[in-house]
C-alpha positions in Angstrom: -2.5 74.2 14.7 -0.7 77.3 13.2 -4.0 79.7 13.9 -3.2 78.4 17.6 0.2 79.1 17.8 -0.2 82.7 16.9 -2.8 83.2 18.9 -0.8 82.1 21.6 2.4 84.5 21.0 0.4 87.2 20.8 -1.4 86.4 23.6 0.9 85.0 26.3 -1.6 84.7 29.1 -3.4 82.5 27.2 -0.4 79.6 26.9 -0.8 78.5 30.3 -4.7 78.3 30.7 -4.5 75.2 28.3 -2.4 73.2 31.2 -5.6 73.7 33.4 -7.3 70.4 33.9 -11.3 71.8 33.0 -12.4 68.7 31.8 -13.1 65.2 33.2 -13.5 62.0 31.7 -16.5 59.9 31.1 -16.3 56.5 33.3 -16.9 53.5 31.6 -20.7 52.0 32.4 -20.0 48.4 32.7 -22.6 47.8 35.1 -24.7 47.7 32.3 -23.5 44.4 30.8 -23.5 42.9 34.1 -27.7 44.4 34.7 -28.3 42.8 31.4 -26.3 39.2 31.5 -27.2 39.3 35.3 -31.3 39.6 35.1 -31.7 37.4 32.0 -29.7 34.4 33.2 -30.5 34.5 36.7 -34.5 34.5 35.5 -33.7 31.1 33.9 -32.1 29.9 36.1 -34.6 30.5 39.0 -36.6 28.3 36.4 -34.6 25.7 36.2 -33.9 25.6 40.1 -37.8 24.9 40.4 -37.3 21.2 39.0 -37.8 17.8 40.0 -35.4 15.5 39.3 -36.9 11.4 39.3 -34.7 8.7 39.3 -37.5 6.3 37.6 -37.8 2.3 37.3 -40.3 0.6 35.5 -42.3 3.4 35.9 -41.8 3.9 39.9 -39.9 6.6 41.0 -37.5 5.4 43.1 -36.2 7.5 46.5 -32.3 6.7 46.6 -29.3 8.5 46.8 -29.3 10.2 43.7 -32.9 11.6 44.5 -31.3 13.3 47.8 -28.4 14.7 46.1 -30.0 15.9 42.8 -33.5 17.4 44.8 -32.3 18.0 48.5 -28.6 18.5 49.2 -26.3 18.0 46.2 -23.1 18.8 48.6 -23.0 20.3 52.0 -22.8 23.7 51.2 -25.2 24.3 49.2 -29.2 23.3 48.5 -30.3 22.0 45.7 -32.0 25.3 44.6 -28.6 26.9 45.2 -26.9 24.3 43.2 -28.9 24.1 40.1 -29.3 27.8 39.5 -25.2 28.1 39.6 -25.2 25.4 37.3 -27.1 27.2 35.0 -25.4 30.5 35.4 -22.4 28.8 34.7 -23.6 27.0 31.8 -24.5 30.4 30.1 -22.3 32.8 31.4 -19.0 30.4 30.3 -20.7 28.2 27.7 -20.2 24.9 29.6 -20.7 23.7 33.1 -18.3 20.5 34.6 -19.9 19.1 37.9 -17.8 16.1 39.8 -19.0 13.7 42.4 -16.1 13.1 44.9 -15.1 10.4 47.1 -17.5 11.8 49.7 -20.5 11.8 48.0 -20.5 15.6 47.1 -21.6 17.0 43.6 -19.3 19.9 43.0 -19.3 22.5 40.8 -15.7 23.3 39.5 -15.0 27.3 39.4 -11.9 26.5 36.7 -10.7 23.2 34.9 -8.4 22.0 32.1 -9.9 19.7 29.0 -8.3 17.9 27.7 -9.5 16.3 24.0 -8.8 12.8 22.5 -10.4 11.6 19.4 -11.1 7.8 20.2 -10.6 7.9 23.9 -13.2 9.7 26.4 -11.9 13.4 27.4 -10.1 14.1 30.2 -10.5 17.0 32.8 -7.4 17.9 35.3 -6.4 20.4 37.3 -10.1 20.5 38.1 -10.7 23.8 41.2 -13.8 24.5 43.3 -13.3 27.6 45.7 -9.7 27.2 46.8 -9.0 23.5 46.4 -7.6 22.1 43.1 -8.0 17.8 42.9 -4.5 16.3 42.1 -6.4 13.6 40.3 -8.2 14.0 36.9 -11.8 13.0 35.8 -12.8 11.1 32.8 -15.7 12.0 30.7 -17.7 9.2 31.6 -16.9 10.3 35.3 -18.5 13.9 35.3 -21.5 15.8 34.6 -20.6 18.2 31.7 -22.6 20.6 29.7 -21.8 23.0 26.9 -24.4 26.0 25.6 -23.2 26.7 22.3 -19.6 27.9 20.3 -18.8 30.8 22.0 -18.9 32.4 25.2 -22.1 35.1 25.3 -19.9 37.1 26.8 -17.4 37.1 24.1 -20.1 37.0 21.7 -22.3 40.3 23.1 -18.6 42.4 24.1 -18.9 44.7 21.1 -22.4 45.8 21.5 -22.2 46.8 25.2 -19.5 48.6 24.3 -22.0 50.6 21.9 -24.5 50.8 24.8 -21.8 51.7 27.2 -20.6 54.7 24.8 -24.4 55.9 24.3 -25.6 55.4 27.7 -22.6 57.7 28.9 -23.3 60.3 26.3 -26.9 60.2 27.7 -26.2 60.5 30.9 -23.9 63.5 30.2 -26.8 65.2 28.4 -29.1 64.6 31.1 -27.0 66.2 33.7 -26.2 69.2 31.5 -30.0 69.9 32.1 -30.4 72.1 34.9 -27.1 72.3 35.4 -25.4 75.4 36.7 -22.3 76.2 34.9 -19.7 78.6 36.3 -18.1 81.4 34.0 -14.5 82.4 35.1 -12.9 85.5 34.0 -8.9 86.9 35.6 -6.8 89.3 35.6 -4.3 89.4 32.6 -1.7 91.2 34.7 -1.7 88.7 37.4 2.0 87.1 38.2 1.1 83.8 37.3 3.9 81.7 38.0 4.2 77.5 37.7 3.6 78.6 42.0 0.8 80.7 41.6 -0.7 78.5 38.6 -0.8 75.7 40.4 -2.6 77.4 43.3 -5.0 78.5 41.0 -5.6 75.3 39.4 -6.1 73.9 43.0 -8.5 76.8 43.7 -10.6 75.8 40.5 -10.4 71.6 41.8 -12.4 73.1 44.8 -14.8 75.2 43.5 -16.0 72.4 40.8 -15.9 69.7 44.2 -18.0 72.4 45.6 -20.8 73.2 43.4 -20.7 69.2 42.5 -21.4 67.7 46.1 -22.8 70.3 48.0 -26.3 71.8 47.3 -25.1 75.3 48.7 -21.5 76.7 48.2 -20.0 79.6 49.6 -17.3 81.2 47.4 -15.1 83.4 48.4 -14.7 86.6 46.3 -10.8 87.2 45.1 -9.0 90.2 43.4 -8.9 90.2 40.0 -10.8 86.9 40.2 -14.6 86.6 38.9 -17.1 83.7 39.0 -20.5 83.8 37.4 -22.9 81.4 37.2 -24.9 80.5 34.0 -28.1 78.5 34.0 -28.1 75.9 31.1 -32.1 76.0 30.5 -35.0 73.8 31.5 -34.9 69.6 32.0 -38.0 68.2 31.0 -37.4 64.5 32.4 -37.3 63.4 29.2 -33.3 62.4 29.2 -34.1 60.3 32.1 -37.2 58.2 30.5 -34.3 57.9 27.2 -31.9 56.1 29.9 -34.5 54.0 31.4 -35.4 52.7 27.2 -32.0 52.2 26.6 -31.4 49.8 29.8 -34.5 48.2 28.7 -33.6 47.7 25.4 -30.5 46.0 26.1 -32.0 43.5 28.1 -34.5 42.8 25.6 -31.2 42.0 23.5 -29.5 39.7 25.3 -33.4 37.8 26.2 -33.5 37.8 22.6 -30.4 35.9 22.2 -31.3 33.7 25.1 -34.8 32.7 23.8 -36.9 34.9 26.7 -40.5 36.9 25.7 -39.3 40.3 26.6 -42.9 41.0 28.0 -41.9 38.0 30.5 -38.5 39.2 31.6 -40.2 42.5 32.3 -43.5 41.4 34.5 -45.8 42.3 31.6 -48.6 40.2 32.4 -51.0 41.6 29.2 -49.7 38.7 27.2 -48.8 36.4 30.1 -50.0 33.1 28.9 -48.5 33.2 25.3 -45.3 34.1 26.7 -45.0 31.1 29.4 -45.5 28.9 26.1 -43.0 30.5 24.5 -40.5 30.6 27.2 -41.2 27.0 27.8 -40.9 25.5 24.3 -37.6 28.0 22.9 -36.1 28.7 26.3 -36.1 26.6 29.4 -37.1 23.3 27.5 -33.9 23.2 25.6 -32.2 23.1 28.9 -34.2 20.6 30.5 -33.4 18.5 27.6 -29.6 18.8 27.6 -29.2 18.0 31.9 -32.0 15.0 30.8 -30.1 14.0 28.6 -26.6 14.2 30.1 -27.7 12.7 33.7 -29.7 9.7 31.7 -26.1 9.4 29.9 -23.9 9.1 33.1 -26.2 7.8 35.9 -27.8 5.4 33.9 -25.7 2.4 31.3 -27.3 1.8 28.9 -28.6 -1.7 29.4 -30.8 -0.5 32.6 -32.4 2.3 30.5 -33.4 0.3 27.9 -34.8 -1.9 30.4 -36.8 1.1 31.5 -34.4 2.9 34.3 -34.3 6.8 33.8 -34.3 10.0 35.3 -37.2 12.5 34.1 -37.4 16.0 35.1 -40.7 17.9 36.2 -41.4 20.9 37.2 -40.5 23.2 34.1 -42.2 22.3 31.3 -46.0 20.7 32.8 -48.6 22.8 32.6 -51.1 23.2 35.8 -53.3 20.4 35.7 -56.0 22.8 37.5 -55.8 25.9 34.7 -56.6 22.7 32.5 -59.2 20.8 34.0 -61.4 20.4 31.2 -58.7 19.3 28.5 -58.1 16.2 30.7 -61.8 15.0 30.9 -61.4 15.5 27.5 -57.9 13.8 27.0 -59.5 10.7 29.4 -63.0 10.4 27.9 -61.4 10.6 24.2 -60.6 7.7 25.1 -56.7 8.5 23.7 -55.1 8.6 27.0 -55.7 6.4 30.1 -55.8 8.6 33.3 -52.7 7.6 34.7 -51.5 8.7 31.1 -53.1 11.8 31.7 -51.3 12.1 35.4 -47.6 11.4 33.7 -48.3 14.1 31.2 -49.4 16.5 33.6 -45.7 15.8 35.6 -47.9 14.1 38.2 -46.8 10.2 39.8 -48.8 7.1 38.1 -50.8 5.7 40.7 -51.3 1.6 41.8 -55.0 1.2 41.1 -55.2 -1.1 38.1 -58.7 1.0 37.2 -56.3 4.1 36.0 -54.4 2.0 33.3 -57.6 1.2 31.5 -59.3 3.3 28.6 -62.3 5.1 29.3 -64.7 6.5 26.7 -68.1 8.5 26.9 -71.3 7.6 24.8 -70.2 11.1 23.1 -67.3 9.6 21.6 -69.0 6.4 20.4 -70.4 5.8 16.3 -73.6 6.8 15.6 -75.0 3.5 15.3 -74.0 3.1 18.8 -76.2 5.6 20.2 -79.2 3.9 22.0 -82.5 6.1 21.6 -84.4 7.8 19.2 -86.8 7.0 16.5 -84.8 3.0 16.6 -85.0 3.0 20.1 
């Protein structure tokens, strides 16, 4: 700083130009973590709000209350669309998801909770809040519907790379609206009385000319003594800044789908690949899920002596493929004579149906030995 300093005693007008406030900064772009956590979560858990939920014995699916409250109205504020796509937004967003059934018959989801662990004893959750109401009692384990994703929060997890992204995407916007920008060139009079009155006029002066050219297509400024302005054009914008933005919002969705276990070609409508993405979205993605809320409403709905007697709830919906698209892999599952058709039906997330002839094995002379086959030169 010593260059500096004798600059500025020999050049006192210069001292105070450094208290002008010329340059803004850069706002931080956190919208960006939210368009990337907010499209990739939401797609699964559109997926997720798209299943079935059968309360099954002996094979029967059975219509009680559980079937109205896990498929039609889990509470009275919300659907059961509603329901389980919060439930799966929670379960990512916070790593874990704690759903109660109150006195009334309601399955809430709790906005905040407290956990507390015991090594031989179930857990215990208090000071349990949904919306603006916090239960005075506590819930056992064995009481509640509780799901974690993994060991940390994804939010916690992904906090230093948006911060990356956020630092890049600013820079890149900056650069993108120095293109085509017109800059403004300032020159004074030296001799002017410039006075902490008359600087901070000046400085005011400058705040308007800068709010000026910024929100206003046209500007009209007004020509001072011993006061220039001239304008500088900063060169040609080819677009190509703004296709640079557009690959970097991209690629941090593809990130976080990554993480998540989503085909980025699926999370971004590209249909070129369509069918090979489903498969994997089914098998790494939304089939894990499935599995965990199978599991945990099997655990808590069900004891364990009526689902070993054959009581359980199975969930359709997500992972069945369309039993039209394959048509002829069922004639061929049924005429294999591997699968009986009402086999076929329970595969295909489909109900088993009452006629007897659907739990019998059917095979084609296709399928039969050689020695079977009626005909030819034996015939």
């Amino acid at each position: 700083m010593g260059w500096l300093s004798d600059v500025l005693k020999r050049n006192s007008e210069l001292e105070w130009m450094f208290d002008l406030d010329l340059l803004y900064e850069t706002s931080q772009r956190a919208y960006l973590k939210k368009l990337a956590l907010e499209t990739c979560i939401n797609f699964i858990g559109r997926t997720i709000s798209q299943s079935d939920f059968r309360f099954m014995e002996n094979g029967k699916r059975q219509l009680n209350d559980w079937h109205y409250l896990l498929n039609v109205r889990p509470n009275t504020d919300q659907s059961a669309a509603d329901f389980w796509q919060k439930f799966t937004y929670e379960l990512i967003y916070e790593n874990e998801v704690l759903v109660i059934l109150t006195d009334t018959n309601d399955l809430l989801i709790a906005d905040s909770f407290t956990r507390d662990e015991y090594a031989v004893y179930p857990d215990v959750f208090r000071d349990v809040t949904v919306k603006d109401y916090t239960f005075q009692r506590t819930f056992k384990m064995d009481e509640v519907i509780y799901l974690t994703y993994n060991n940390e929060k994804l939010t916690s997890f992904m906090d230093g790379m948006f911060d990356d992204y956020a630092n890049l995407f600013s820079r890149m916007i900056e650069v993108s609206l120095r293109k085509n920008q017109i800059r403004g060139m300032v020159s004074m009079d030296s001799t002017l009385d410039l006075t902490e009155k008359n600087r901070t006029k000046l400085q005011n002066f400058i705040d308007k000319l800068f709010n000026s050219f910024r929100n206003n297509s046209v500007a009209l400024v007004p020509k001072l003594k011993g006061f220039d302005y001239e304008e500088v054009y900063s060169g040609e914008n080819n677009g190509q800044s703004v296709d640079e933005l557009t690959k970097l919002k991209k690629s941090l969705i593809d990130d976080v789908a990554n993480i998540l276990g989503i085909p980025n070609a699926l999370i971004h409508g590209d249909l070129s690949d369509y069918e090979t993405s489903i498969k994997a979205y089914v098998k790494f993605c939304t089939g894990p899920f499935v599995k965990k809320i199978k599991d945990e409403l099997n655990n808590k709905i069900i004891n364990k002596k009526d689902y070993l007697n054959g009581s359980k709830v199975e969930v359709y919906g997500v992972t069945e493929k369309d039993l039209i698209d394959n048509a002829e892999a069922v004639d061929k599952l049924v005429a294999s004579g591997a699968f009986t058709r009402n086999e076929v039906r329970e595969l295909f997330g489909a109900e088993r149906s009452d006629n007897p002839e659907l739990d019998k094995f059917v095979i084609t002379k296709n399928y039969q030995s050689a020695s079977a086959v009626e005909g030819g030169e034996n015939g």
